[in-house]
C-alpha positions in Angstrom: 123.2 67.0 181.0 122.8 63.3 180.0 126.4 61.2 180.1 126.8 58.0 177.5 127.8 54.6 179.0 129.9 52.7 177.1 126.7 50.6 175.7 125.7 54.3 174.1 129.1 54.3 172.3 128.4 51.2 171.2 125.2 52.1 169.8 126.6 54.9 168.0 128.9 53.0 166.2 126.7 50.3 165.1 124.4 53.0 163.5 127.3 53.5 161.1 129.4 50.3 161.2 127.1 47.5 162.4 129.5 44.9 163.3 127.3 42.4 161.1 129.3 44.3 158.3 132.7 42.8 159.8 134.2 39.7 158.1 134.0 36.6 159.9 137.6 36.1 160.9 137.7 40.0 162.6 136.9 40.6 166.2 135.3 44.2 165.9 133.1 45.1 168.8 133.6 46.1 172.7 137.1 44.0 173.8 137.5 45.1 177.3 135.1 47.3 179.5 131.5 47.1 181.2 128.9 48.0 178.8 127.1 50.0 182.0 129.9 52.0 182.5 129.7 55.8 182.4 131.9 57.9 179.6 132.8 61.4 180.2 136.1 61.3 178.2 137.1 59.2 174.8 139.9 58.8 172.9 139.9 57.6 169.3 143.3 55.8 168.0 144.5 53.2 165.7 146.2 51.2 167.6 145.5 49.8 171.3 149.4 50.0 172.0 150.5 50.4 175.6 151.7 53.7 174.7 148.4 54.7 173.6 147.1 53.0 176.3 149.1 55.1 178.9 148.2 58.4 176.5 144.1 57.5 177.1 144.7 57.1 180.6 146.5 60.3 181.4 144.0 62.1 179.9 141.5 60.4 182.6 139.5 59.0 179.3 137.0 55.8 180.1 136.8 54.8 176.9 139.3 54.3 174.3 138.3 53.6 170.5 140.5 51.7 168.2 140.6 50.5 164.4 143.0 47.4 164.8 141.0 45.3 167.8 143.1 44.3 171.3 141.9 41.4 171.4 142.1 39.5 168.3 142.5 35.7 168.5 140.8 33.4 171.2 142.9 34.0 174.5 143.8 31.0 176.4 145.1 32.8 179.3 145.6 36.7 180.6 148.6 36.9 182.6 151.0 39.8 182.9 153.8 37.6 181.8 152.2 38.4 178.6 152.4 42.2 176.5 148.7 40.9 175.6 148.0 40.2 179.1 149.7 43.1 180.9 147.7 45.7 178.7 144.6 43.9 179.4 145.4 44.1 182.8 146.2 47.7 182.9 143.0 48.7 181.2 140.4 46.6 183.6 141.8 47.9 186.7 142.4 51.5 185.5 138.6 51.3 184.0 139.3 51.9 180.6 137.0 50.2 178.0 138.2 49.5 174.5 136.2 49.5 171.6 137.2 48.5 168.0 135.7 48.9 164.6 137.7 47.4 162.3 136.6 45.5 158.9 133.2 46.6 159.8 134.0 50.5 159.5 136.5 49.5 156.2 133.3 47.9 155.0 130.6 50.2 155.9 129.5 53.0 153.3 131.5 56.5 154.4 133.6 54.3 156.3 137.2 54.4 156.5 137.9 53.2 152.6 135.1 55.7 151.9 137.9 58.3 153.7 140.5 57.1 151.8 139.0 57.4 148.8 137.8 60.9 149.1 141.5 61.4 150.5 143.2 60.4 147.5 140.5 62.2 145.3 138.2 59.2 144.1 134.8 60.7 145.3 132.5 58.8 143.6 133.8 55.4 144.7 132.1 51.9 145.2 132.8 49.0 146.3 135.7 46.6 145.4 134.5 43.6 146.1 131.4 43.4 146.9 130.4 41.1 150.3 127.0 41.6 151.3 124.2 44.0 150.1 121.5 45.1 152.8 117.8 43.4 152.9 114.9 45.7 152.1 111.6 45.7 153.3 108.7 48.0 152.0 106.3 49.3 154.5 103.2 50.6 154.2 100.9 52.7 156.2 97.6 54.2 155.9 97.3 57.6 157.3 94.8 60.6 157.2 95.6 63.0 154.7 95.8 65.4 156.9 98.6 64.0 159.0 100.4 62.3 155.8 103.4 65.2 156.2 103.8 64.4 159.7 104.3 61.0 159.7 105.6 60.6 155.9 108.1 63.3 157.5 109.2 60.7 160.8 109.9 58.4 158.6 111.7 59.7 155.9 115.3 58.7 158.5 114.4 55.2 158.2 114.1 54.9 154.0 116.3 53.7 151.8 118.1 55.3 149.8 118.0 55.0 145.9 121.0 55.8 144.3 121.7 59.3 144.7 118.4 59.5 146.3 117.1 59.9 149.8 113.5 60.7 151.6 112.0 58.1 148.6 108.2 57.8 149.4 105.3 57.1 147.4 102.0 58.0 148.5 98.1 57.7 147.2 95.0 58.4 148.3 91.6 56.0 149.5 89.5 55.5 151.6 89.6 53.4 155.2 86.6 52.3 157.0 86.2 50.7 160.9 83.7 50.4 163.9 85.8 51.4 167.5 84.7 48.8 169.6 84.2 48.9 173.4 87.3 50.4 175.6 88.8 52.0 172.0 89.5 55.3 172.1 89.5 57.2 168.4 91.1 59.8 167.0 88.5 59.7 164.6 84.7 58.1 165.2 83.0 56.9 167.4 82.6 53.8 169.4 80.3 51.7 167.4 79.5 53.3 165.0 81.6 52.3 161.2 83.7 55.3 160.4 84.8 56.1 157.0 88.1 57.9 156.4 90.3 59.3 153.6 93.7 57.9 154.0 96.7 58.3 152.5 98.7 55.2 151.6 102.3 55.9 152.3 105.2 53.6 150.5 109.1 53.5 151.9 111.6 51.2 151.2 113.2 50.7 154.7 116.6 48.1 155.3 115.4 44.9 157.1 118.1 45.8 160.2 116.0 49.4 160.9 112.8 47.8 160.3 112.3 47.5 164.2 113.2 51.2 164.9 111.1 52.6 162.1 108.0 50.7 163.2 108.6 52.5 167.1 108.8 55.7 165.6 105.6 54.8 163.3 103.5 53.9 166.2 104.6 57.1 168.3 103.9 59.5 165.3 100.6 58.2 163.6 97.5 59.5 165.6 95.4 56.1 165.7 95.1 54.1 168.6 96.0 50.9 166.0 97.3 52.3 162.9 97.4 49.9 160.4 100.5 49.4 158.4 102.0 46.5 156.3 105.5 44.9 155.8 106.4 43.3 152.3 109.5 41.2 151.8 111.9 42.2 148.7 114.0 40.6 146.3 115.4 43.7 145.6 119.0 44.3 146.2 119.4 46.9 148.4 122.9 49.3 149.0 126.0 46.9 148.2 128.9 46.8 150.5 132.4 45.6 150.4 135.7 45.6 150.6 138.6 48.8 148.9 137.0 51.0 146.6 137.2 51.5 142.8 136.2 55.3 140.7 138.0 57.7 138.5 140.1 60.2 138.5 138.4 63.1 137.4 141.5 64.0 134.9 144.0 61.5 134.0 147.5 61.6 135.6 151.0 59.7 135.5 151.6 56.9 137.7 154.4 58.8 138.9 152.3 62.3 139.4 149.5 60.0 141.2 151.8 58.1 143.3 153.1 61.9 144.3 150.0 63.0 145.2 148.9 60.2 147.2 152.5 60.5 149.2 151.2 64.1 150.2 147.4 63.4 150.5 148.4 60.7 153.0 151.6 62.6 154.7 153.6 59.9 154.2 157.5 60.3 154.1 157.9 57.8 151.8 156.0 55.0 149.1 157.0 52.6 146.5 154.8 51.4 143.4 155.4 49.6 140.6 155.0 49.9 136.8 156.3 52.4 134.7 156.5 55.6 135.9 154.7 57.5 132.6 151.4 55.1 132.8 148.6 57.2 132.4 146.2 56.7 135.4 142.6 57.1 135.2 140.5 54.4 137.1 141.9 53.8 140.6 141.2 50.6 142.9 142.0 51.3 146.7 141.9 49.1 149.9 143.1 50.9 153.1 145.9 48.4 155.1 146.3 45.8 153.6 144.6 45.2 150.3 146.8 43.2 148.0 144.7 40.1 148.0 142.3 42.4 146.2 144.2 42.5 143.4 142.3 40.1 141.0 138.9 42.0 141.8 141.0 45.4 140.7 142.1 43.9 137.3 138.5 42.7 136.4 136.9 46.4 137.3 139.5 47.7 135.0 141.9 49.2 137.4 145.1 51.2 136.6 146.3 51.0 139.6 145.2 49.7 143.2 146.2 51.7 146.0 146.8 50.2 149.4 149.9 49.2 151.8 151.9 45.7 152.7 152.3 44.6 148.9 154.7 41.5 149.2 157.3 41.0 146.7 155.6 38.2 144.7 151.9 40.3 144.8 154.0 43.0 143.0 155.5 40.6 140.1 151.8 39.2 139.6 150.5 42.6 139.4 153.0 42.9 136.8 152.3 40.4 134.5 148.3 41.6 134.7 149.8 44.8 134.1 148.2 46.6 136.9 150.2 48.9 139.3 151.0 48.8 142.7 151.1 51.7 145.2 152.1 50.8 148.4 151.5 53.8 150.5 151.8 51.7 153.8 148.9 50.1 156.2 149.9 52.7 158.6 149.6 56.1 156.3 146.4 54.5 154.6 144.8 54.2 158.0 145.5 56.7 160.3 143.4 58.9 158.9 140.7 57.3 160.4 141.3 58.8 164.0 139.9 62.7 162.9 137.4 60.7 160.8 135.9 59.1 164.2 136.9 61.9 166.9 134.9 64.3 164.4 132.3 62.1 163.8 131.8 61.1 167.4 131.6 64.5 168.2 128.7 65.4 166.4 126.6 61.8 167.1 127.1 63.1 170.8 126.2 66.2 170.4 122.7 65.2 168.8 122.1 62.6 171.4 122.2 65.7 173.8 125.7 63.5 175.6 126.9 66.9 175.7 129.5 66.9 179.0 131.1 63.9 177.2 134.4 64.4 175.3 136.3 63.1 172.1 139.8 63.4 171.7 142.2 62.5 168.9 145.5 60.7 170.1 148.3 62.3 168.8 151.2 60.2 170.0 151.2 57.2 166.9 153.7 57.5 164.6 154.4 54.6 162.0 156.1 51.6 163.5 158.6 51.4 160.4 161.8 54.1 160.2 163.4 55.0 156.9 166.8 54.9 156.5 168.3 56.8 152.6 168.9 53.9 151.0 171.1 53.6 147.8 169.9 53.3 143.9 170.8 50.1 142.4 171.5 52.1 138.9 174.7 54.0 141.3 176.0 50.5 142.3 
């Protein structure tokens, strides 16, 4: 059985949450750890606290996988005087790598506002805000008809998708011509002599950052020697990305009823909101952790309501006056629900790149830094 190194890990997560996708001030990516280092155990966690820390290395793991990163402003020193320091300490000499994906997998499509989203029941979300959209490329290839399934088939991982639409392909038929010249050896002809063929041409949109992968697999499947294949350039837009999330309830609700459901969606033992508690809710805005900067891009999608955690005092009275609503479900509740999310996910990407003796775990020791105390309504004073 074949082990990952930590490079592998780091492979599989930027098949799903390329760190291109984080923002510019975020430090996703490997923080501590040698990229050549074997993994036989991981543990996936919000937070790289020293508790969690401790927790990964008692249960002999290698690698330990965080949302929020270690390491997130340039260091100037690493000294065990500091918390910063000591953890980073702890983890080199005990081997432990830590990896984080942070605004990158809040960004990335079936990432963690993705999560939330279908968490709180807005399945059909899309973006917020959008940041970036991805760069498509068509490519073309001429093939034998006979071996059109085949390589249309290899391909078909690699194409964009349209919409609610995947294996898009368009394909027609013609006919190639060529002369194999001396040392060439044909899968069809003969040296010297001009061969003509009926080809297929096959069409697929594929994103610019998989190009290089999908022209591997192209050369390994297509039976010529030299197959002959095109790349065109696009103006098209391809899949938009972004920040939080905006869709629709699929019946409308209360503020109050919503802001109940959310509470036990999320497991969380207590939330505030704003506005008045008999709104009717039916188009929901959502940014997991903190998302109250977002609240300007959730008035102009027509947004109810915008769901996320650490709404400040005066972000609530603005909201106001636009008259959306606030729900403040916490950073902590809206975010923890990434670890299953990764441990599962992890599991499988493992699994089908045959790492089959290496382990994902969930940490289960993170509770919510902030207690709750009964406090006392202001109508009783």
């Amino acid at each position: 059985m074949k082990t990952p190194k930590v490079a592998d890990i780091v492979g599989i997560v930027n098949k799903f949450a390329p760190v291109v996708l984080a923002e510019p001030w975020d430090n996703s990516g490997l923080q501590v750890g040698d990229p050549s280092a074997e993994v036989f155990r991981i543990m996936v966690a919000l937070d790289p606290t020293a508790e969690v820390i401790t927790s990964a290395l008692a249960s002999s793991c290698q690698l330990l996988v965080t949302h929020h990163p270690l390491i997130f402003k340039p260091l100037t020193s690493i000294s065990t005087a500091t918390p910063l320091g000591a953890l980073l300490h702890t983890a080199i000499k005990n081997g432990l790598s830590i990896l984080s994906l942070h605004t990158n997998y809040d960004i990335a499509t079936g990432g963690l506002n993705d999560v939330l989203a279908s968490t709180i029941g807005l399945p059909d979300s899309v973006p917020l805000k959008v940041t970036s959209s991805s760069e498509l490329v068509k490519l073309v290839v001429f093939v034998p008809a006979a071996q059109l399934a085949l390589v249309r088939s290899a391909l078909f991982p690699f194409a964009a998708a349209q919409g609610n639409y995947c294996d898009c392909s368009f394909s027609g038929g013609g006919v190639g011509t060529f002369t194999p010249t001396a040392g060439a050896q044909p899968f069809i002809g003969t040296v010297g002599k001009l061969s003509e063929v009926s080809e297929e041409r096959l069409e697929l949109l594929v994103e610019r950052s998989r190009l290089s992968r999908a022209v591997r697999v192209l050369r390994d499947v297509h039976p010529y020697e030299e197959p002959a294949f095109d790349l065109y350039p696009l103006f098209n837009e391809g899949e938009k990305r972004g920040l939080g999330r905006i869709g629709s309830l699929s019946a409308p609700c209360t503020l109050e009823e919503y802001a109940a459901r959310i509470g036990t969606a999320l497991r969380t033992p207590a939330l505030r909101y704003t506005g008045d508690p008999h709104t009717m809710v039916t188009r929901v805005a959502l940014c997991s952790g903190s998302g109250a900067s977002l609240l300007h891009d959730a008035v102009r999608a027509g947004a109810d309501v915008l769901v996320t955690g650490d709404v400040k005092y005066h972000d609530a009275r603005e909201a106001e006056n636009m008259g959306l609503a606030f729900i403040d479900a916490g950073h902590f509740s809206t975010e923890i629900i990434m670890v299953e999310e990764i441990t599962e996910r992890f599991g499988q990407a493992l699994l089908k790149a045959g790492f089959k003796d290496c382990q994902v775990q969930a940490c289960r020791t993170e509770v919510d830094p902030f207690h709750l105390l009964p406090g006392i309504s202001r109508t009783n004073l």
